[in-house]
DRENPA-3360 file (N, C-alpha, C; in nm, 2 decimals, always signed):
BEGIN
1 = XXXXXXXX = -1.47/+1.70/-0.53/-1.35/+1.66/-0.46/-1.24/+1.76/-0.47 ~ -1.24/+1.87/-0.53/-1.13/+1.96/-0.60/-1.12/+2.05/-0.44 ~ -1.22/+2.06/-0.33/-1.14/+2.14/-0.22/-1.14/+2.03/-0.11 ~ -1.12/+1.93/-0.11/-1.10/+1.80/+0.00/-0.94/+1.82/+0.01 ~ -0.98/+1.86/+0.16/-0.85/+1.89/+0.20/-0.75/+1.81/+0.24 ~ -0.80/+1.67/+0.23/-0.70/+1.58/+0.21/-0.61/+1.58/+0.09 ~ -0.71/+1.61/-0.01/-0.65/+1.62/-0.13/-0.56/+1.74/-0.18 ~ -0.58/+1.84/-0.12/-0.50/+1.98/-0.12/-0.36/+1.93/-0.08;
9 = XXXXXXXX = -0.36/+1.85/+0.08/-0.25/+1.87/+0.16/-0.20/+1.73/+0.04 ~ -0.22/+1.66/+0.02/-0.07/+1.55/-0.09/-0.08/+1.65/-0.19 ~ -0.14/+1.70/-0.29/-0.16/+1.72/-0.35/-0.06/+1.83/-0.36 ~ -0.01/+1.91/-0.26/+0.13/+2.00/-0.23/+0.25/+1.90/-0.21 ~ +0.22/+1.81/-0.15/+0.35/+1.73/-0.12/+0.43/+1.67/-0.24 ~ +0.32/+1.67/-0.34/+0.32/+1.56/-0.46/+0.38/+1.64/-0.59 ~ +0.34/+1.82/-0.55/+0.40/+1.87/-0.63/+0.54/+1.93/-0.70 ~ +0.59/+1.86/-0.57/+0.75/+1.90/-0.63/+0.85/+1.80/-0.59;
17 = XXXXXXXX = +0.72/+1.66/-0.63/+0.85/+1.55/-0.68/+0.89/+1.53/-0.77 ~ +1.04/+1.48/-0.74/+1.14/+1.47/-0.87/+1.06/+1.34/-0.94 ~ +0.98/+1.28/-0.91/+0.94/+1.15/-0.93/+0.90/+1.04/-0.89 ~ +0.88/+0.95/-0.88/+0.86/+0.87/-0.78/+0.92/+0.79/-0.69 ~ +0.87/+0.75/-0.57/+0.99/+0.73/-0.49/+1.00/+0.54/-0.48 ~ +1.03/+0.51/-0.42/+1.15/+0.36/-0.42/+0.96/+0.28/-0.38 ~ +0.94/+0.16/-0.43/+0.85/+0.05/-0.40/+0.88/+0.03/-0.19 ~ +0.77/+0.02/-0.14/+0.77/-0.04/-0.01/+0.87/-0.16/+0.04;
25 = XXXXXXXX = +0.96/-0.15/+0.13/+0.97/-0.27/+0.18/+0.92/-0.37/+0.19 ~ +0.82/-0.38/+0.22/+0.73/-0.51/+0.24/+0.75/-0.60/+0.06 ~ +0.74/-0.51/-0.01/+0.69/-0.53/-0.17/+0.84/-0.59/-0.21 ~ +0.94/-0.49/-0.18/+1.06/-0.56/-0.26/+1.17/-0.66/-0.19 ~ +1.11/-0.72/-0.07/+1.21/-0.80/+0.02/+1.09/-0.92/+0.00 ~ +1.01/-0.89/-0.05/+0.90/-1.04/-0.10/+0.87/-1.04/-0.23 ~ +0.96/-1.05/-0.29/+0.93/-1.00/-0.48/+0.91/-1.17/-0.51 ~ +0.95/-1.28/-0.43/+0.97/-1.40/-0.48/+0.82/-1.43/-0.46;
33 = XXXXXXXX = +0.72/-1.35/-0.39/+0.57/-1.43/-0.38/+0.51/-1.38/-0.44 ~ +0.52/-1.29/-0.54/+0.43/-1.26/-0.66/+0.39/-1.31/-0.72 ~ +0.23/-1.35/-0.79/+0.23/-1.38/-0.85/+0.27/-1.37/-0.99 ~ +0.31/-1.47/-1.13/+0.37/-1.44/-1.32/+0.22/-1.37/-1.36 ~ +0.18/-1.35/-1.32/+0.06/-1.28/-1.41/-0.06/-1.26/-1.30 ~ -0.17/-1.14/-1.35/-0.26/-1.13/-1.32/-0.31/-0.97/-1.26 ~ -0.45/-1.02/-1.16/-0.47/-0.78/-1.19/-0.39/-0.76/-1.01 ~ -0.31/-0.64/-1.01/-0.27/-0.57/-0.90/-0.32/-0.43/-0.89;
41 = XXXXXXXX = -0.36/-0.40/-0.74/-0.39/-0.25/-0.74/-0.32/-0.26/-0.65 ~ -0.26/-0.08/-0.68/-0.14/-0.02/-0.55/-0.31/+0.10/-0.47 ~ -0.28/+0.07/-0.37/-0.39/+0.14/-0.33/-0.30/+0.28/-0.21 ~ -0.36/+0.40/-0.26/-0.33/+0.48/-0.19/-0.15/+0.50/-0.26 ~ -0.18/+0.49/-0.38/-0.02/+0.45/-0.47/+0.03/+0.60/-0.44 ~ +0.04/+0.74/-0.41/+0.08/+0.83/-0.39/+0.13/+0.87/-0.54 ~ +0.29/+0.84/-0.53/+0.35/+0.87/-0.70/+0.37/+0.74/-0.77 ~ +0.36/+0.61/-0.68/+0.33/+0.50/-0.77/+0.46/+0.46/-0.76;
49 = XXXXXXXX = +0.54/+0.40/-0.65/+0.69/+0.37/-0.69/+0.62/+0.19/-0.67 ~ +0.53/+0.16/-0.61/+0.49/+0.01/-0.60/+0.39/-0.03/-0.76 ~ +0.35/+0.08/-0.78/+0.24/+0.01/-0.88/+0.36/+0.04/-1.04 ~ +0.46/+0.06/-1.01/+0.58/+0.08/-1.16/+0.65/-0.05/-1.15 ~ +0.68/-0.11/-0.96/+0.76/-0.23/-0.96/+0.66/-0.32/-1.02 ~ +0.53/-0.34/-0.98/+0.43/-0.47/-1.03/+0.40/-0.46/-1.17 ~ +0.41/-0.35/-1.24/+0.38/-0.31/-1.38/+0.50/-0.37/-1.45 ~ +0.62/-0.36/-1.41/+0.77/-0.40/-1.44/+0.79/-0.54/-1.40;
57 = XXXXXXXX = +0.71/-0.63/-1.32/+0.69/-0.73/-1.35/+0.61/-0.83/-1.37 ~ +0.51/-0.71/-1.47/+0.42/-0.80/-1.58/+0.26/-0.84/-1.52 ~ +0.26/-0.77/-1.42/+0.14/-0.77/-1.38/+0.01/-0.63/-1.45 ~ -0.10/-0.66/-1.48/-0.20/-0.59/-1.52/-0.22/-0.47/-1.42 ~ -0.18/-0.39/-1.39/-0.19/-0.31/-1.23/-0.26/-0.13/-1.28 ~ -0.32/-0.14/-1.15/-0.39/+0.00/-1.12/-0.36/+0.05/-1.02 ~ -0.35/+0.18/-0.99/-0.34/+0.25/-0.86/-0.41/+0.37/-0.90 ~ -0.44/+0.40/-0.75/-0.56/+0.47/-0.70/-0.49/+0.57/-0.63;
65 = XXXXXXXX = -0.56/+0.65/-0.58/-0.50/+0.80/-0.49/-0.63/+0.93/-0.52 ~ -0.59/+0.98/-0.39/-0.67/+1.13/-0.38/-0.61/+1.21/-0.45 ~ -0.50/+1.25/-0.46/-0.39/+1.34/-0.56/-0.39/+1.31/-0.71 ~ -0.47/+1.41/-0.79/-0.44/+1.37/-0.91/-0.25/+1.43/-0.96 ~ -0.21/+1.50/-0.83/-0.07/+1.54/-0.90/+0.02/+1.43/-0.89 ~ -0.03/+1.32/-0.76/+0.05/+1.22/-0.76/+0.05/+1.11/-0.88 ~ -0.09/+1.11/-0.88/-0.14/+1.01/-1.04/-0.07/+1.09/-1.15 ~ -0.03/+1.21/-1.14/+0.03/+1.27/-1.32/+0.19/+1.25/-1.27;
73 = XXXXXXXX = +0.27/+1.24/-1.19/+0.38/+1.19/-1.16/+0.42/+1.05/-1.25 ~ +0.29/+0.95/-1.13/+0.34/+0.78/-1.18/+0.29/+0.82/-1.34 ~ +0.20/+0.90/-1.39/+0.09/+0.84/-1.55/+0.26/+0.90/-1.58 ~ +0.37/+1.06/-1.60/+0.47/+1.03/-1.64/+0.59/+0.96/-1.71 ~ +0.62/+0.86/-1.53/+0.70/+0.77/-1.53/+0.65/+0.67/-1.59 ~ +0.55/+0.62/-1.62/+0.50/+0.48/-1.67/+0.49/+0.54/-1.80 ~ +0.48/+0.64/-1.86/+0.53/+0.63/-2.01/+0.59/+0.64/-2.04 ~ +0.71/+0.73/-1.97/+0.88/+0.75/-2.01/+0.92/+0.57/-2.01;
81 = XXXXXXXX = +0.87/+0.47/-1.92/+0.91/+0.33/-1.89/+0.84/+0.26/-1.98 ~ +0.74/+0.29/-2.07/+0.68/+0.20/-2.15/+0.58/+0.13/-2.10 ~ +0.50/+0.14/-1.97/+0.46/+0.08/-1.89/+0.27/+0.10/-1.88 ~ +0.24/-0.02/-1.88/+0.03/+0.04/-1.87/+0.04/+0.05/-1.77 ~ -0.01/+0.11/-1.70/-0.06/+0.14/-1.60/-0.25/+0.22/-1.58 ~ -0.29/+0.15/-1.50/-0.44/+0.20/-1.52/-0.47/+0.31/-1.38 ~ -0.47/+0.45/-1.37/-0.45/+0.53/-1.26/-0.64/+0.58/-1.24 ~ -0.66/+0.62/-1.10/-0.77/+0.66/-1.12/-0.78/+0.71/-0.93;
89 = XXXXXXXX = -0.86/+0.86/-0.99/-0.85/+0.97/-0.83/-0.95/+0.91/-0.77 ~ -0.93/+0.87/-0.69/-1.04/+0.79/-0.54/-1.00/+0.86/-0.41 ~ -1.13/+0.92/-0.33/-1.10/+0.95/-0.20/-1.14/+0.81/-0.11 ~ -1.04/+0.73/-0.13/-1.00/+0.59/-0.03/-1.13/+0.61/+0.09 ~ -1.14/+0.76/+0.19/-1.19/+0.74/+0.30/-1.39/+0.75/+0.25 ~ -1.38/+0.74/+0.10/-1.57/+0.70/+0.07/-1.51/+0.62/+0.00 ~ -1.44/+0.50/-0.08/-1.41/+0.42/-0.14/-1.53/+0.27/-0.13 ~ -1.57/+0.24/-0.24/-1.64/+0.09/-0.31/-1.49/+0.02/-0.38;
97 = XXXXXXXX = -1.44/-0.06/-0.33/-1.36/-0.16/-0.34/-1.45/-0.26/-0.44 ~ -1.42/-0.33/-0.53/-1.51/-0.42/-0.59/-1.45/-0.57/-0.53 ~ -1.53/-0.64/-0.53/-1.56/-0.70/-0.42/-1.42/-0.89/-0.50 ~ -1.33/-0.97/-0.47/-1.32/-1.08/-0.56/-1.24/-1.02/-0.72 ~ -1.17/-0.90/-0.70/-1.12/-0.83/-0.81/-1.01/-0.81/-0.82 ~ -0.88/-0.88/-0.74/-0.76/-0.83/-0.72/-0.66/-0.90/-0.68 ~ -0.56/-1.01/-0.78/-0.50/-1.12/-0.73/-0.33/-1.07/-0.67 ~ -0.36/-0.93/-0.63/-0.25/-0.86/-0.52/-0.25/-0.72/-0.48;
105 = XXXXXXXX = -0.28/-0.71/-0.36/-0.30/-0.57/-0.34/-0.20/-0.50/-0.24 ~ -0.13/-0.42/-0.28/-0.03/-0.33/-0.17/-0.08/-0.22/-0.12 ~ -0.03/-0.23/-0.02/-0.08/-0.09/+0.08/+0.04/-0.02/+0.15 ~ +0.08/+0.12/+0.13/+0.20/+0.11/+0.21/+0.20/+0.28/+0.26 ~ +0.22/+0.26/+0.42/+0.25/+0.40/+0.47/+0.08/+0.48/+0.48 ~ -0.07/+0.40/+0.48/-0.18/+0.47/+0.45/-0.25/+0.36/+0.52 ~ -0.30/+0.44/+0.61/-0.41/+0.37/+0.73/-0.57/+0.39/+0.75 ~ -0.66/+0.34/+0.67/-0.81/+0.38/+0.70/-0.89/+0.24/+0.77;
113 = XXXXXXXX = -0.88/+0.19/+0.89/-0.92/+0.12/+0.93/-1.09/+0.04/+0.91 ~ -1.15/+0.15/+0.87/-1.27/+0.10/+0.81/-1.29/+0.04/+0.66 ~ -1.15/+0.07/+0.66/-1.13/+0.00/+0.48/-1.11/-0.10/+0.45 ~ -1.01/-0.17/+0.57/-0.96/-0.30/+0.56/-1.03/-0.43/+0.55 ~ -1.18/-0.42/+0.61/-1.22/-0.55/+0.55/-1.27/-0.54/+0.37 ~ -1.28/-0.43/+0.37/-1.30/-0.44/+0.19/-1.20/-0.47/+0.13 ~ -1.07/-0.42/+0.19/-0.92/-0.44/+0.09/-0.93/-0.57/+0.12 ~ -0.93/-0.68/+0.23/-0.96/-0.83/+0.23/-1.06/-0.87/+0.13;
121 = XXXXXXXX = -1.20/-0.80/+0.15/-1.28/-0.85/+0.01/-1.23/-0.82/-0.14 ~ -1.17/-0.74/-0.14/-1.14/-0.73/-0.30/-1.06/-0.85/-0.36 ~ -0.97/-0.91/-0.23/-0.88/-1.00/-0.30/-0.97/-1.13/-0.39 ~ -0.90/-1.17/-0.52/-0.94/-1.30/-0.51/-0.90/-1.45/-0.44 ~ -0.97/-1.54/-0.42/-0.92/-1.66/-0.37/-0.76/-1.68/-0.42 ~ -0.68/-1.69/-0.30/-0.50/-1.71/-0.30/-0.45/-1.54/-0.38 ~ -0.55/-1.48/-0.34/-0.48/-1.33/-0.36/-0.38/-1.30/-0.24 ~ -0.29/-1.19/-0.28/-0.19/-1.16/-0.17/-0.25/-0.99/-0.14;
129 = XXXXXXXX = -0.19/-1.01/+0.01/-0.23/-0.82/+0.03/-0.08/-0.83/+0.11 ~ +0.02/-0.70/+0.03/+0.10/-0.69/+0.08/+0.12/-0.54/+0.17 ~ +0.12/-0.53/+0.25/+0.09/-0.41/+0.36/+0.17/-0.35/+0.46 ~ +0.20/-0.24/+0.47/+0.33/-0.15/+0.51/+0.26/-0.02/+0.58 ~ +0.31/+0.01/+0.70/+0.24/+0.12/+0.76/+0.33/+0.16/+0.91 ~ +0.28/+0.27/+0.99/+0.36/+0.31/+1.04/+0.29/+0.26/+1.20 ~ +0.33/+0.20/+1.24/+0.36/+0.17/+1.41/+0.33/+0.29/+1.54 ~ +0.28/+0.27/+1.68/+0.28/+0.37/+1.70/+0.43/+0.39/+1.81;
137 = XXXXXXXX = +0.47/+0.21/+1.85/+0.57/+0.22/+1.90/+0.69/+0.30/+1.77 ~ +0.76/+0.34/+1.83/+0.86/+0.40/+1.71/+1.01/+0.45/+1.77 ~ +1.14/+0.48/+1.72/+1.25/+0.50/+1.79/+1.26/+0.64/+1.67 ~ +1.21/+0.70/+1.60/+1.22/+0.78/+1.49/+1.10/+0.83/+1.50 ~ +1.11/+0.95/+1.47/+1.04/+1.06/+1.41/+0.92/+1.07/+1.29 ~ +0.93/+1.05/+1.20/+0.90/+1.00/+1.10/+0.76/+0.96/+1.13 ~ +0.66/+0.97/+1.02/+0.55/+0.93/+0.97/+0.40/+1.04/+1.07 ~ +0.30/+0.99/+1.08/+0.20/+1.09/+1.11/+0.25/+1.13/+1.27;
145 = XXXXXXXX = +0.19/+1.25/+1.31/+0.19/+1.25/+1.45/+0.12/+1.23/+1.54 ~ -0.05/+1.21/+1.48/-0.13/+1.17/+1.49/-0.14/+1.05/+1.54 ~ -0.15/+0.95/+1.75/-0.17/+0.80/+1.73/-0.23/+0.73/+1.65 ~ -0.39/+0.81/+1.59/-0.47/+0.72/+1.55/-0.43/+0.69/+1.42 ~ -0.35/+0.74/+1.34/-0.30/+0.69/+1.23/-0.19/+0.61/+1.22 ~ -0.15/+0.52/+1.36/-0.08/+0.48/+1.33/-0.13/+0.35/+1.40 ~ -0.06/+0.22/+1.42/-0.09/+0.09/+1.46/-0.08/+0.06/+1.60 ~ -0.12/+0.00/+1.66/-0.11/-0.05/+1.80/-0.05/-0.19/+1.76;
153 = XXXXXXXX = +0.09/-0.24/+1.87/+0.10/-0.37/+1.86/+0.02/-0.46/+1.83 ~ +0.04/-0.53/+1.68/-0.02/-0.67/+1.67/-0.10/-0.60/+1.55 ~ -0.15/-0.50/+1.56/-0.32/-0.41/+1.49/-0.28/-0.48/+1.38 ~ -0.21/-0.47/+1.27/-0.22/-0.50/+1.12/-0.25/-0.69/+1.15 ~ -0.24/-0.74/+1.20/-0.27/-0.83/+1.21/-0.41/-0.89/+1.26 ~ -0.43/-0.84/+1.39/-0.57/-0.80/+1.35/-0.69/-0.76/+1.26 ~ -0.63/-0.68/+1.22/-0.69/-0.58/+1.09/-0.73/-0.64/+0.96 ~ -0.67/-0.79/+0.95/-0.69/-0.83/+0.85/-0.71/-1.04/+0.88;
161 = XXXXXXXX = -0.74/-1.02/+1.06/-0.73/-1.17/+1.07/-0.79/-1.30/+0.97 ~ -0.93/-1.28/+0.87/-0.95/-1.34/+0.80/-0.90/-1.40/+0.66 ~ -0.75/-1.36/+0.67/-0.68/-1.38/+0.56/-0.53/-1.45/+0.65 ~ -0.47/-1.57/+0.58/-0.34/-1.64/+0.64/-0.23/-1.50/+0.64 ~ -0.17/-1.53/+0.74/-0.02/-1.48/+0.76/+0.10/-1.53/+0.66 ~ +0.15/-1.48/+0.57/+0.25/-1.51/+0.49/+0.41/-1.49/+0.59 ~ +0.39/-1.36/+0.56/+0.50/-1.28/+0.62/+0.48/-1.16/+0.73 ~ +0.52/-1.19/+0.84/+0.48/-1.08/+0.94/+0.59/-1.01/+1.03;
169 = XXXXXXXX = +0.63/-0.90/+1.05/+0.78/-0.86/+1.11/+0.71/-0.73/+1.18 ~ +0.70/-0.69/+1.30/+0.70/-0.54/+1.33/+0.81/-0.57/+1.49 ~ +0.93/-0.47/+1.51/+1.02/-0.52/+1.58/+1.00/-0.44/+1.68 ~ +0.93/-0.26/+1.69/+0.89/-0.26/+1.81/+1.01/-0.17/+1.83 ~ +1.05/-0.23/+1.98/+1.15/-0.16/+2.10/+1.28/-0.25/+2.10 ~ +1.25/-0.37/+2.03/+1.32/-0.50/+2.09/+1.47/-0.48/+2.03 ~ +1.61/-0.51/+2.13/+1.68/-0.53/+2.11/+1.76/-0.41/+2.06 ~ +1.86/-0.39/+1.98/+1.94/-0.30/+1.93/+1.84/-0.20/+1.87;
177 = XXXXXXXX = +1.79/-0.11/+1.87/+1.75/-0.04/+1.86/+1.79/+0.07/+1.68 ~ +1.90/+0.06/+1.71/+1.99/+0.11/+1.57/+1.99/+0.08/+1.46 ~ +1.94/-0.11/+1.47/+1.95/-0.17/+1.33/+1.78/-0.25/+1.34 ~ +1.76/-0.31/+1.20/+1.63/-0.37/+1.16/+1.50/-0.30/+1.12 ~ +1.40/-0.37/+1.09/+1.31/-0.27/+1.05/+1.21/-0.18/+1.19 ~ +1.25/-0.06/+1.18/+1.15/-0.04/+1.32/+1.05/+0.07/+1.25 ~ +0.95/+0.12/+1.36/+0.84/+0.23/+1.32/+0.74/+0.19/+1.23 ~ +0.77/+0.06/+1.15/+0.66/+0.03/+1.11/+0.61/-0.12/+1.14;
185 = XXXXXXXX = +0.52/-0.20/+1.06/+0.49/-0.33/+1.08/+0.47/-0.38/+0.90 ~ +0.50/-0.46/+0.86/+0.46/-0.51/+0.72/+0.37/-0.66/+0.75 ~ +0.29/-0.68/+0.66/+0.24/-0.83/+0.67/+0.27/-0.88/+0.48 ~ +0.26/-1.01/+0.46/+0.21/-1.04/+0.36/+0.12/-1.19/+0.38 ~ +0.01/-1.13/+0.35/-0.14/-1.25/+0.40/-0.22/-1.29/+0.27 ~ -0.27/-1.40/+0.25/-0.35/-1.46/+0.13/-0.45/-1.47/+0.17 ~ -0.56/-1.46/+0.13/-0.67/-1.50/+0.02/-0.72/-1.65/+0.06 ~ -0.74/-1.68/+0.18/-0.79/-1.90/+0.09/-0.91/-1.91/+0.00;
193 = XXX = -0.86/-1.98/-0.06/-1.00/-2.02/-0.14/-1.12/-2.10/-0.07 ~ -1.23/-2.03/-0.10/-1.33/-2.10/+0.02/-1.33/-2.24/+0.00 ~ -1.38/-2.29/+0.11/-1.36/-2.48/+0.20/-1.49/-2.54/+0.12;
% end
């Protein structure tokens, strides 16, 4: 994996952070639907600013990433914070998800479409997947330039139809343009326990 040039190009980006950066929207405007206990993986955690908020509260959590510079960032901050955290270098685009293993999974700003029914399989029954990504309608700059890396109206919802809608917001073009959340889409969707 040491010349996967996915891993090269974060792997530069990651190197001259001051640290990690702020938990996803999606993650901290729904902090009330977490579950008190249990396992979380930040998937595609970059420097880990979501897998430090779920470690901070009290959840068992792991995060994953192609960048081991970004994993020695969060492994850092989670000891300066007193915090476990369980890190581990995964190239996401060959990833085995274990299947019934994950009573919350965040995703934010990282799009592999062939992954998403396994990140649905990992959850356990009344698991949450909380998910954040970049839109392809957009009023800003920002994020890949690439369409296919980013969502088609509705897609995240799609993307994960076998799991309930909790929370769902992508605003598009609509209305004032200057305010609200735009450029991306967030969901938060559960887990049913089978019938």
């Amino acid at each position: 994996m040491n010349d996967n040039p996915d891993r090269l190009r974060w792997d530069a980006r990651y190197r001259d952070a001051a640290g990690p950066g702020n938990a996803c929207r999606v993650l901290r405007e729904n902090l009330h639907l977490l579950p008190a206990r249990g396992r979380a993986l930040d998937l595609a955690c970059g420097t880990g600013g979501n897998a430090l908020l779920l470690a901070e509260r009290g959840l068992d959590t792991e995060a994953w990433d192609i960048s081991p510079v970004g994993l020695a960032v969060l492994q850092r901050t989670a000891a300066a914070r007193s915090l476990a955290i369980t890190t581990r270098e995964v190239d996401l685009a060959h990833a085995t998800l274990p299947r019934a293993a994950f009573d919350l999974i965040v995703v934010s700003r990282f799009l592999e479409r062939a992954l998403c029914p396994a990140i649905a399989d990992a959850l356990r029954p009344g698991g949450l997947l909380f998910y954040q990504t970049f839109t392809r309608e957009r009023v800003g700059e920002g994020g890949p330039k690439n369409p296919e890396w980013r969502l088609a109206r509705g897609e995240l919802l799609r993307l994960f139809a076998d799991l309930e809608p909790v929370v769902y917001r992508e605003e598009g073009l609509l209305g004032d343009t200057s305010q609200g959340f735009r450029d991306e889409a967030m969901l938060v969707a559960r887990r049913l326990a089978p019938a």
